[in-house]
C-alpha positions as a printed Julia matrix, in Angstrom:
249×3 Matrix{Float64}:
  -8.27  31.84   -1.72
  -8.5   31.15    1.63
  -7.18  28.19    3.58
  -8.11  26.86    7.01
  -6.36  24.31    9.09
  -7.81  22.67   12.08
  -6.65  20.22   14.7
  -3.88  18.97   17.2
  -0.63  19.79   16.11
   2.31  18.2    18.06
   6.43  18.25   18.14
   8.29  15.95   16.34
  11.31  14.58   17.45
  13.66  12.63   16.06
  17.15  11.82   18.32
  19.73  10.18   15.86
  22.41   8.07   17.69
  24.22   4.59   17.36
  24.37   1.6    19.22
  27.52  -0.42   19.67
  26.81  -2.65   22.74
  24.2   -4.15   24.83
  23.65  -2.99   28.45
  25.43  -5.34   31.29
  22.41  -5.01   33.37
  20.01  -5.88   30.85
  19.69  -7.06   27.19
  18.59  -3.77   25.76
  20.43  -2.01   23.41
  22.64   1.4    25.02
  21.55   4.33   22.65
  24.83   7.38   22.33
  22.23   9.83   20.84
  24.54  12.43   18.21
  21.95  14.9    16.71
  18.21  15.82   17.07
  16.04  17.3    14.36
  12.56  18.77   15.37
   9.3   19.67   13.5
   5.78  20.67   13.89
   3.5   17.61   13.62
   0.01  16.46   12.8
  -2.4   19.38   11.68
   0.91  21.41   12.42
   2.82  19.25    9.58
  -0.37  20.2     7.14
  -0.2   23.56    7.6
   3.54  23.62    6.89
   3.11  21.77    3.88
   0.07  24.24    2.17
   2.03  26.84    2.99
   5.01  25.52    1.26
   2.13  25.5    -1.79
   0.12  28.26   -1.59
   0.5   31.47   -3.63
   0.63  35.45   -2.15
  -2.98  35.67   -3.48
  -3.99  33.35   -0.62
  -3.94  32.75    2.78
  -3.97  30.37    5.43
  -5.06  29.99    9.09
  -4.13  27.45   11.21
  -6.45  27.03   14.69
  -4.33  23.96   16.61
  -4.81  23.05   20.14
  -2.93  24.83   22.93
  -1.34  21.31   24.28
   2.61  20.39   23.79
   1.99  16.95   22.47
   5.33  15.64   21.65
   6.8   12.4    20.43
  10.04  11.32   20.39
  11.5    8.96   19.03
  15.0    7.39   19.04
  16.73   6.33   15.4
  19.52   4.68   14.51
  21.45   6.91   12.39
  22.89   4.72    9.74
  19.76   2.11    9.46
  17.36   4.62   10.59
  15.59   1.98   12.39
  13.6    3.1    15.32
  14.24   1.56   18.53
  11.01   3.28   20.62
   8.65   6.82   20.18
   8.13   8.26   23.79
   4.88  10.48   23.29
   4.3   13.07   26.16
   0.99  15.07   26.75
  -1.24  12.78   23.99
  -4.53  14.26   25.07
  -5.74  17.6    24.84
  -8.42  20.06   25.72
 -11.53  20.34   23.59
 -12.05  22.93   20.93
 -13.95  26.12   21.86
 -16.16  27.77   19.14
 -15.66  31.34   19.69
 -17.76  34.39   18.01
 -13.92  35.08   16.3
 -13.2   31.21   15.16
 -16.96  31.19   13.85
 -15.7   34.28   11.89
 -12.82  32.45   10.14
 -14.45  29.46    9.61
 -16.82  31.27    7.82
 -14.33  33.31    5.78
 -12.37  30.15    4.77
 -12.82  28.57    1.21
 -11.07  25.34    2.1
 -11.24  23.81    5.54
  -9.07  20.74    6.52
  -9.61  18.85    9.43
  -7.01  16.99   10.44
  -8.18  15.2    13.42
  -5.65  12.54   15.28
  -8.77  11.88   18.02
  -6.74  13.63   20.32
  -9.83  15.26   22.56
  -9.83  18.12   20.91
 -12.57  17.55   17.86
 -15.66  15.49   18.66
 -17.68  14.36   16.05
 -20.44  17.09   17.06
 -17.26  19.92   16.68
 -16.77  18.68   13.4
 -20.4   18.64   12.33
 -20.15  22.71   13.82
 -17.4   23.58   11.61
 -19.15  22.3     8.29
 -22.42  23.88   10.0
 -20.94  27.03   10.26
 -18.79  27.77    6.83
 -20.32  29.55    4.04
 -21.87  27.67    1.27
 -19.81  26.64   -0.94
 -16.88  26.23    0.81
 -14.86  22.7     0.32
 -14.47  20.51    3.85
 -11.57  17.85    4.16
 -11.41  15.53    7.04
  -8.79  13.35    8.03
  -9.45  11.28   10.82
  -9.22   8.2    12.9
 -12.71   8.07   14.17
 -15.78   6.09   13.5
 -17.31   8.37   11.38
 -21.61   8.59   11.01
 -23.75   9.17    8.23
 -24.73  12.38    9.84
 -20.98  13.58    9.19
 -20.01  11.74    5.66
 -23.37  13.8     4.03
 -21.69  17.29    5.99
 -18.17  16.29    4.53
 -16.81  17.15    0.25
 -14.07  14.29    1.03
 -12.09  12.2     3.46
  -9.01  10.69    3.66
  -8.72   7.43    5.29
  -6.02   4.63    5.34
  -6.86   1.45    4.5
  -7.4    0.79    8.87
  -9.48   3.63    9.22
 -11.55   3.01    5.99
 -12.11  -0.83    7.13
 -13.5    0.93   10.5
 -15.7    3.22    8.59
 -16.8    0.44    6.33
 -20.27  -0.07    8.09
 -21.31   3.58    6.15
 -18.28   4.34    3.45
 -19.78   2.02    1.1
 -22.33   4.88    0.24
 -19.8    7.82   -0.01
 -17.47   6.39   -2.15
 -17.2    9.15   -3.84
 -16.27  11.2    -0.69
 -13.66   8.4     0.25
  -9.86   8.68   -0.76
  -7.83   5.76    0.68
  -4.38   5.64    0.5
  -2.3    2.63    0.62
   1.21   3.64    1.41
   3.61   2.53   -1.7
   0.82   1.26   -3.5
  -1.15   4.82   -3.76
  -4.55   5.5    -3.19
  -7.81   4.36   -4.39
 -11.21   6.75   -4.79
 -14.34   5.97   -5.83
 -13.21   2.38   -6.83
 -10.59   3.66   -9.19
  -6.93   2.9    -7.64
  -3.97   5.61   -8.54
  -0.34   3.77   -7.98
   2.02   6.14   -7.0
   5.46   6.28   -7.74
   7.72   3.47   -6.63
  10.98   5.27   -5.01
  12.96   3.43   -1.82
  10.93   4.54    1.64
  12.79   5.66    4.09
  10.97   7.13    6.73
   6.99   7.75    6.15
   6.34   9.97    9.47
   4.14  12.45    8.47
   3.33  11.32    4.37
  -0.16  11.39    5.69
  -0.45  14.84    6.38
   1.75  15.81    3.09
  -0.8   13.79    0.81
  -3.82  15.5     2.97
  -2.23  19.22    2.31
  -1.48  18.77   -1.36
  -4.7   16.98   -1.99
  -6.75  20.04   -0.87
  -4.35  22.12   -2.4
  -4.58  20.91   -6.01
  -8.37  20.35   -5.69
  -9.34  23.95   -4.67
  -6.79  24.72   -8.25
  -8.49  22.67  -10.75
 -11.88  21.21   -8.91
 -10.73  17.37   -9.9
 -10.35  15.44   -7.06
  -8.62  12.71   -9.97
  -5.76  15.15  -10.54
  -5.32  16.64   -6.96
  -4.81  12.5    -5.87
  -2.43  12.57   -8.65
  -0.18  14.96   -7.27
  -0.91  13.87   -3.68
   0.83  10.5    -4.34
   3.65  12.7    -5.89
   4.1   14.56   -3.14
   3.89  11.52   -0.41
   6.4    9.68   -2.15
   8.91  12.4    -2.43
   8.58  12.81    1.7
   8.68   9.35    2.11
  12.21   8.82    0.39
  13.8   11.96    3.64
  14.22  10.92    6.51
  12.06  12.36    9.55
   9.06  14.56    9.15
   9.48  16.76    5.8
   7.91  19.57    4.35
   7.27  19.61    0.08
């Protein structure tokens, strides 16, 4: 089986330190950073995830934009509390559809988007990509844009949050069988069925997005039930959720 990833992927930092005083020439806090952790992010942090998953039998391709986006952000180490996230190049170039990305596109039996409305999809790119896979093949999207009808009949499912899906709600209400929401500790809901996850103590939920979004496609291209592969999506997202920083199943 073959697996295609598509978006922005970015650089996740995380600078651990302590704070013991407040600055004399200002009341912020003075931040002694003592360790920094780093990951790939956004369609980056997908990839990572199915790949943690996915057997020798298959494959996976991930086509990312060629932009360092990078955020950074600054954590107390004991609380993990976050005291700011400095992001750095948040735009990027748009996506070109090349005779070779045509090619895997149209070898892929599973495409995720993962779009973070970065610049580089458009809602036309995205209606290319489902134009040119082979029939057959399964499309997720995860996005934060407005989506159209146009794109929710091209689409086999989205994942929204419960903001994105209240933007989309013009159209969603007649793809509700498309439509996964998730609902951070409370789990997700599809097709007006909700599926609580497990309750476990969140620590950090950077990335949980892009875990659920990986597993999700994962477990559906498996068994075809888009019940079960929510199942072990909310699984999955809670385990990350309970590690600090951006983790990988």
């Amino acid at each position: 089986m073959n697996f295609l990833v598509i978006g922005e992927k970015c650089r996740d930092v995380f600078v651990y330190g302590e704070v013991t005083r407040l600055s004399p020439e200002a009341p912020v806090p003075i931040f002694k950073p003592n360790r920094i952790t780093e990951n790939g992010g956004m369609a980056q942090n997908v990839y990572n995830n199915l790949f943690s998953l996915i057997e020798k039998k298959s494959s996976i391709i991930g086509h990312f934009c060629h932009e360092e986006i990078r955020k950074t952000r600054y954590v107390d180490d004991k609380s993990n509390h976050y005291f700011i996230r400095i992001d750095e190049n948040d735009t990027s170039r748009p996506i070109e559809f090349t005779s070779h990305f045509k090619k895997i596109i149209y070898g892929a039996d599973c495409i995720i988007i993962s779009d973070y409305d970065k610049g580089y999809l458009s809602l036309n790119d995205i209606y290319q990509i489902c134009q040119e896979k082979r029939d057959g093949a399964i499309v997720f999207l995860d996005t934060k844009k407005k989506l159209t009808p146009v794109i929710f009949d091209q689409i086999d499912f989205v994942k929204f949050n419960e903001s994105e899906y209240e933007k989309n709600k013009m159209f969603a209400e007649g793809y509700l069988d498309k439509i996964i929401i998730t609902k951070g500790g409370n789990g997700a809901t599809h097709n007006n069925q909700d599926f609580p996850s497990t309750k476990k103590v969140t620590i950090d939920v950077s990335g949980a997005g892009d875990t659920f979004l990986a597993v999700l496609a994962y477990y559906y291209m498996q068994r075809r039930s888009i019940n079960f592969a929510i199942e072990k999506a909310n699984e999955a997202a809670s385990k990350v959720v309970s590690e600090r920083g951006v983790s990988v199943i």
